[in-house]
C-alpha positions in Angstrom: 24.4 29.2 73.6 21.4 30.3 71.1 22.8 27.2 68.7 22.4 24.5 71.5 19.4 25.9 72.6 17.8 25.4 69.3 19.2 21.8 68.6 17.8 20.9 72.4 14.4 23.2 71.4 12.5 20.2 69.8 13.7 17.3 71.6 12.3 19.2 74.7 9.3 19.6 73.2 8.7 16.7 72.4 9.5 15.6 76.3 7.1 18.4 77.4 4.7 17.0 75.3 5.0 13.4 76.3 5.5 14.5 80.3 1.8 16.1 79.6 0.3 13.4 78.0 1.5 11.0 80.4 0.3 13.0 83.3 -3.1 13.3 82.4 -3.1 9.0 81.5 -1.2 8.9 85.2 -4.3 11.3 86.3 -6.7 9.6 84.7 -6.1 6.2 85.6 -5.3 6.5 89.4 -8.7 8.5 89.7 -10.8 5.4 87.7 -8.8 3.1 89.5 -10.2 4.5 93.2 -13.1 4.8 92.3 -13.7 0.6 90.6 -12.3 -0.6 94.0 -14.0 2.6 96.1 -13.2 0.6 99.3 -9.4 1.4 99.6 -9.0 4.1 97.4 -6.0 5.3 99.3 -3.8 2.0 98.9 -5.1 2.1 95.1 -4.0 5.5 94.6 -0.8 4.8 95.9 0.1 1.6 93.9 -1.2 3.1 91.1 0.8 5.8 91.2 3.9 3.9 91.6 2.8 1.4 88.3 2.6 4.5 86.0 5.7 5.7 87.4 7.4 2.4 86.3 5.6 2.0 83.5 7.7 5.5 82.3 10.9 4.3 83.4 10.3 0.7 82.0 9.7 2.0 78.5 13.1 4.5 79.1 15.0 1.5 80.2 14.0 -0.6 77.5 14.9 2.0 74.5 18.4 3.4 76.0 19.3 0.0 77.0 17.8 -2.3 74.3 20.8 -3.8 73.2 22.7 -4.5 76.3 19.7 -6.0 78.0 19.5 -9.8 78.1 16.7 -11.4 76.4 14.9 -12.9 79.3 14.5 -9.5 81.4 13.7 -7.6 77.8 10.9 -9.7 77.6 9.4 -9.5 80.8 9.7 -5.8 80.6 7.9 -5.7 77.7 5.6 -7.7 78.3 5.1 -5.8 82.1 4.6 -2.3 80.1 2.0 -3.9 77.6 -0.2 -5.5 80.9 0.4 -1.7 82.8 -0.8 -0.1 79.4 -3.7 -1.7 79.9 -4.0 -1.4 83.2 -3.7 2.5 82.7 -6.5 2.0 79.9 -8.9 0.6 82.4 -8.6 3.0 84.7 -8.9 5.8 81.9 -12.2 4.2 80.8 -13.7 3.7 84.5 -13.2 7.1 84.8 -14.5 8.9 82.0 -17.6 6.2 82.1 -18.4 7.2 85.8 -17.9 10.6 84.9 -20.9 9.8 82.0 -22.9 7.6 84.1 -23.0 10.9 86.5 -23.7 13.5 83.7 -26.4 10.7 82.1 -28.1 10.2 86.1 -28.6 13.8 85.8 -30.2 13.8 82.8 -32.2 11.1 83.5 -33.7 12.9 86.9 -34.8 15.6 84.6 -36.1 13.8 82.2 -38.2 12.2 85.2 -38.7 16.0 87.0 -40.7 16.9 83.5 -42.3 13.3 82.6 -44.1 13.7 86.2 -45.0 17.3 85.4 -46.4 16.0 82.3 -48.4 13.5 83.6 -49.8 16.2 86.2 -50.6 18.6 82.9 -52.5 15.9 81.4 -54.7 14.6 83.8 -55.9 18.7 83.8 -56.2 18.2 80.3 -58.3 15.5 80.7 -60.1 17.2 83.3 -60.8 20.5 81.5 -62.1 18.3 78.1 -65.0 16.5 81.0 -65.8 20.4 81.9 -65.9 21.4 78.6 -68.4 18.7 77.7 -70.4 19.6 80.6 -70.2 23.4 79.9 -71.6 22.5 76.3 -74.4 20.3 77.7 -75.4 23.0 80.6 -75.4 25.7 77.9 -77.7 23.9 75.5 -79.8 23.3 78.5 -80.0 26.7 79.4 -81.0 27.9 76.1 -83.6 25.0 76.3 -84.9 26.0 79.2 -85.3 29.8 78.0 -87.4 28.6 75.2 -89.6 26.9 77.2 -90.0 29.8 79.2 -90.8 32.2 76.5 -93.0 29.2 74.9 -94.8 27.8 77.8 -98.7 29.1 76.3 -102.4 26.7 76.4 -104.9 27.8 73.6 -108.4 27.0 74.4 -111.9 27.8 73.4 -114.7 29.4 75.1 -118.3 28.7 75.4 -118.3 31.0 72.7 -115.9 29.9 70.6 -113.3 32.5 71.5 -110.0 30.8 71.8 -108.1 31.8 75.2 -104.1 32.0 75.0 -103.1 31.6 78.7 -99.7 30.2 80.8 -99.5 27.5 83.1 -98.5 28.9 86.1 -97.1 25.7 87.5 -95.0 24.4 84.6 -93.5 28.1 84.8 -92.6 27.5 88.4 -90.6 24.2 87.3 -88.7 25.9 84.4 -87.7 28.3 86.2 -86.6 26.5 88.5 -84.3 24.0 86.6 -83.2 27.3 85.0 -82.1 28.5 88.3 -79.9 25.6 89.0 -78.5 25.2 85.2 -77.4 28.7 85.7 -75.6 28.1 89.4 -74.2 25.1 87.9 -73.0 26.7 84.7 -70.8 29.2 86.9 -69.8 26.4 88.7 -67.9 25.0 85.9 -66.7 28.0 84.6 -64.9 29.2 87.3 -63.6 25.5 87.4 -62.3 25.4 84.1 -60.8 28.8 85.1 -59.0 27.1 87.8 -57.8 24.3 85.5 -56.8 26.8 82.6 -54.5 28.3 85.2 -53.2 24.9 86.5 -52.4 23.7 83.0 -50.5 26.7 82.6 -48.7 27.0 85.5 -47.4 23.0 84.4 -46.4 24.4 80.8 -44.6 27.2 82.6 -42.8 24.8 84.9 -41.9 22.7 81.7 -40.4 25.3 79.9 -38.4 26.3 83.2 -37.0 22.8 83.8 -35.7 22.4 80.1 -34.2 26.1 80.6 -32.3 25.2 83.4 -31.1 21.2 82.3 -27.6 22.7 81.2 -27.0 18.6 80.8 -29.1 18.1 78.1 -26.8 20.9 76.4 -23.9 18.6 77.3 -25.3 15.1 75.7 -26.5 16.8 72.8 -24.6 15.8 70.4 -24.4 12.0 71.5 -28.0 12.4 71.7 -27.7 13.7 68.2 -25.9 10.7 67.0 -28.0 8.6 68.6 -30.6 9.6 66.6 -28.5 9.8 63.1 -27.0 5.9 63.4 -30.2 4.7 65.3 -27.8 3.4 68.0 -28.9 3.4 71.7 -26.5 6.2 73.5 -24.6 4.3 75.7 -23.5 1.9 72.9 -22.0 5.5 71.0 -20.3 6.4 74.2 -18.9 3.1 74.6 -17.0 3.3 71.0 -16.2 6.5 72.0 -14.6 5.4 75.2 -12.5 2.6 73.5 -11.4 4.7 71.1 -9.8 7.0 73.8 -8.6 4.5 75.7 -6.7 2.6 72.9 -5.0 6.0 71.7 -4.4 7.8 75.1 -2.0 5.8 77.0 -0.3 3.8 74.0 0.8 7.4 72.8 2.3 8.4 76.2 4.9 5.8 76.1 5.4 6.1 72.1 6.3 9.8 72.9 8.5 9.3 75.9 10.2 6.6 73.1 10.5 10.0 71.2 12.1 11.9 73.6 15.1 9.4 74.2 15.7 9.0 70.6 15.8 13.1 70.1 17.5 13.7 72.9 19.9 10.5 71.8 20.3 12.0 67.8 21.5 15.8 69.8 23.8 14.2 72.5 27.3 14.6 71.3 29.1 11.1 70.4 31.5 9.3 71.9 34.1 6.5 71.6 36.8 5.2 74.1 40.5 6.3 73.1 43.3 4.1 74.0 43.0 5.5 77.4 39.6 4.1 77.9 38.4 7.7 78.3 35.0 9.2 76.7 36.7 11.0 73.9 33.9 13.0 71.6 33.5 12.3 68.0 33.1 15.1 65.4 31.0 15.6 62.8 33.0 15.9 60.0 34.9 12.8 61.0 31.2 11.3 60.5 31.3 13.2 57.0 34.9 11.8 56.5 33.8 8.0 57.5 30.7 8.5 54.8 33.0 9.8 52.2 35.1 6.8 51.9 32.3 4.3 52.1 30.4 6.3 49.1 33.8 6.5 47.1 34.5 2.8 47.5 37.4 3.0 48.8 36.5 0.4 52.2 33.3 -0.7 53.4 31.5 0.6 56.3 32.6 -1.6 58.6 36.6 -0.7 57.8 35.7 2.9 57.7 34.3 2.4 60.8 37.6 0.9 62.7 39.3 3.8 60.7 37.5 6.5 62.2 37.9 4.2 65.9 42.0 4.9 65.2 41.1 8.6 64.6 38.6 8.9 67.9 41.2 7.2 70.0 43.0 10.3 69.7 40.5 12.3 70.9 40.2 14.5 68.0 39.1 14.3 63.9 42.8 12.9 62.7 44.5 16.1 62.5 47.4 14.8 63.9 47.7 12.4 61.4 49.9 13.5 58.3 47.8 14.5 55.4 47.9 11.5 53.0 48.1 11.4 49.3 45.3 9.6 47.0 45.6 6.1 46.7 45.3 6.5 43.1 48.4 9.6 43.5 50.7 6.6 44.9 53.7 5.2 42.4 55.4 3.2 45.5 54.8 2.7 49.2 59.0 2.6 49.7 59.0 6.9 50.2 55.9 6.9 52.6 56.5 7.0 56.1 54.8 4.7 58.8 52.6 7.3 59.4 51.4 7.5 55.9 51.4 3.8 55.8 49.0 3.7 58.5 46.3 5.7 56.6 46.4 4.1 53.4 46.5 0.8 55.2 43.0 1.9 57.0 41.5 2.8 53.5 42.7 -0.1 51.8 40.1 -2.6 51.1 40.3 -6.2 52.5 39.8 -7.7 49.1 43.1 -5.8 48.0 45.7 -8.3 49.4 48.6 -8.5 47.1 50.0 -5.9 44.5 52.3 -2.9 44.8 49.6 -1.2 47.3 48.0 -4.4 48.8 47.4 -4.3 52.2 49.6 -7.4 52.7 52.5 -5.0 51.1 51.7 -2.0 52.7 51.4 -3.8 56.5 55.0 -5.8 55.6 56.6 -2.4 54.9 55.1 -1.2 57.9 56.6 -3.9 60.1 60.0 -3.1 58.3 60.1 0.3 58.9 59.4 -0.4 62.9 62.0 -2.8 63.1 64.5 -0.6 61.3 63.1 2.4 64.3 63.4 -0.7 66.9 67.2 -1.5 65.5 68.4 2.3 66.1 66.5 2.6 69.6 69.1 -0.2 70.8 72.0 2.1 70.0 73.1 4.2 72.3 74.5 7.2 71.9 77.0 9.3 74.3 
């Protein structure tokens, strides 16, 4: 039990492994298929299924039955699993492109979620640098102003020559008054560069969140990487990357299940018809046996074959053959029996016709020795 399990281990493996992969192609396939011709997915999913289903059996039928197949329907099978390869190909690449085209559509909304966010933060930047200009102007002003304040003196003289340091009370009035307003005005645009410090980062903020959250970019990194390395656009990368897929996936589901029947073929146990036309199994060391005469020259293969048919007609490995000597142990065929004739007939080489152990020789002392049987099975005895 533990022996056959482990001859059948591998070849069931290698089943297992191409049941798997031709799933997944099966999968695959009829999903990309429904979704290129979206408006009857149901019918498509149904022939589909069917055509990778054949497409198994097809490539069964043409390995276990390769030599008994006529020409004209091996061909068209062949040809039929080559044209559902690729139909199984096509349907592998339009799904895994839809399922990029999806992940890429996501991307791309982000990417347009933090280019309108940008656009937002710089128009505040551009907003605060006009503030800041104006802050700058409005503070030299006020500083201006002050001056003029603390500077605004007439000197004059007297009638007697005294000179008179006095202030003009109405160009005070005016200074003060534009001082007034460049002061209002100053706190105007501080609290509005404030409010546009806080905008600006708010939009930062919202930045950073967006690219903490875009688990896609994470996804088409490294194509995005590559993208970068060859200087290829991205969708020409995943393209190659596609084809590549698609040219290795299904083409090595069928070479497997090709696998499978020839393991499965190399563990079943031979057989041969015997005489009865009945499935009689060959053993191995009647393989050994056939090799042993071929590599000692003593037929070729195709005569050690028809030897080793005589044997499996029997049903068994030739035991109940009489053992029978060497060729080279034999003086004269006169002492063997038919029995013994037999075998050294079926390892006697077609070349060697005539001599003492030619096979013309042996086979006419073979027909004598059944006639001499045939002559005392007509006597009868009381």
């Amino acid at each position: 039990m533990l022996s056959n399990f482990k001859k059948y281990l591998f070849p069931l493996l290698i089943a297992f492994s191409a049941l798997s992969v031709s799933a997944s192609a099966a999968f695959y396939s009829v999903s990309g298929l429904s979704k290129l011709f979206a408006g009857a997915a149901f019918a498509v999913i149904v022939m589909a299924a069917s055509l990778e289903i054949a497409k198994l059996v097809i490539a069964s039928l043409l390995y276990q039955y390769r030599k008994n197949l006529p020409k004209l329907l091996k061909w068209y099978l062949s040809l039929a699993c080559v044209v559902l390869i690729l139909i199984t190909s096509m349907g592998i690449y339009g799904f895994l492109s839809a399922a990029y085209q999806e992940t890429a559509a996501k991307a791309g909304s982000i990417d347009a979620q933090i280019e309108l966010v940008e656009v937002k933060r710089d128009n505040v930047k551009e907003q605060l640098v006009v503030y800041n200009e104006e802050k700058s102007s409005i503070n030299e002003a006020v500083v201006s102003l002050r001056n003029g304040l603390s500077t605004n003196r007439i000197q004059y003289k007297d009638t007697l020559g005294n000179i008179i340091t006095t202030q003009s009370s109405t160009t005070r009035r005016v200074l003060t008054q534009q001082l007034d307003q460049a002061i209002d005005r100053q706190t105007e645009v501080n609290y509005k560069i404030d409010q546009l410090n806080e905008a600006l980062f708010k939009f930062e903020e919202k930045i950073v969140e967006i690219r903490l959250s875009d688990a896609v970019s994470s996804e088409l990194g490294p194509l995005k990487y590559l993208s970068g390395l060859t200087g290829f656009p991205m969708d020409r990368i995943i393209n190659w990357l596609l084809l590549t897929i698609i040219f290795v996936f299904d083409p090595l589901a069928i070479a497997l299940v090709v696998a499978a029947n020839f393991a499965f073929e190399q563990v079943r146990p031979r057989t041969k018809k015997n005489l009865y036309r009945e499935d009689v199994i060959i053993e191995e060391d009647g393989e050994e046996e056939k090799e042993k005469w071929v590599e000692n020259g003593y037929m070729g293969e195709d005569e050690a074959e028809k030897r080793m048919d005589i044997i499996g007609q029997n049903g068994n490995t030739g035991e109940h053959y009489e053992e029978s000597p060497e060729p080279e142990a034999i003086t004269s065929i006169d002492d063997l029996t038919v029995q013994e004739l037999q075998n050294l007939l079926s390892i006697t080489a077609k070349t060697n016709k005539y001599g003492p152990k030619g096979w013309k020789t042996i086979q006419k002392r073979i027909d004598e020795l059944k006639a001499e049987n045939n002559d005392d099975d007509l006597i009868i005895k009381y």
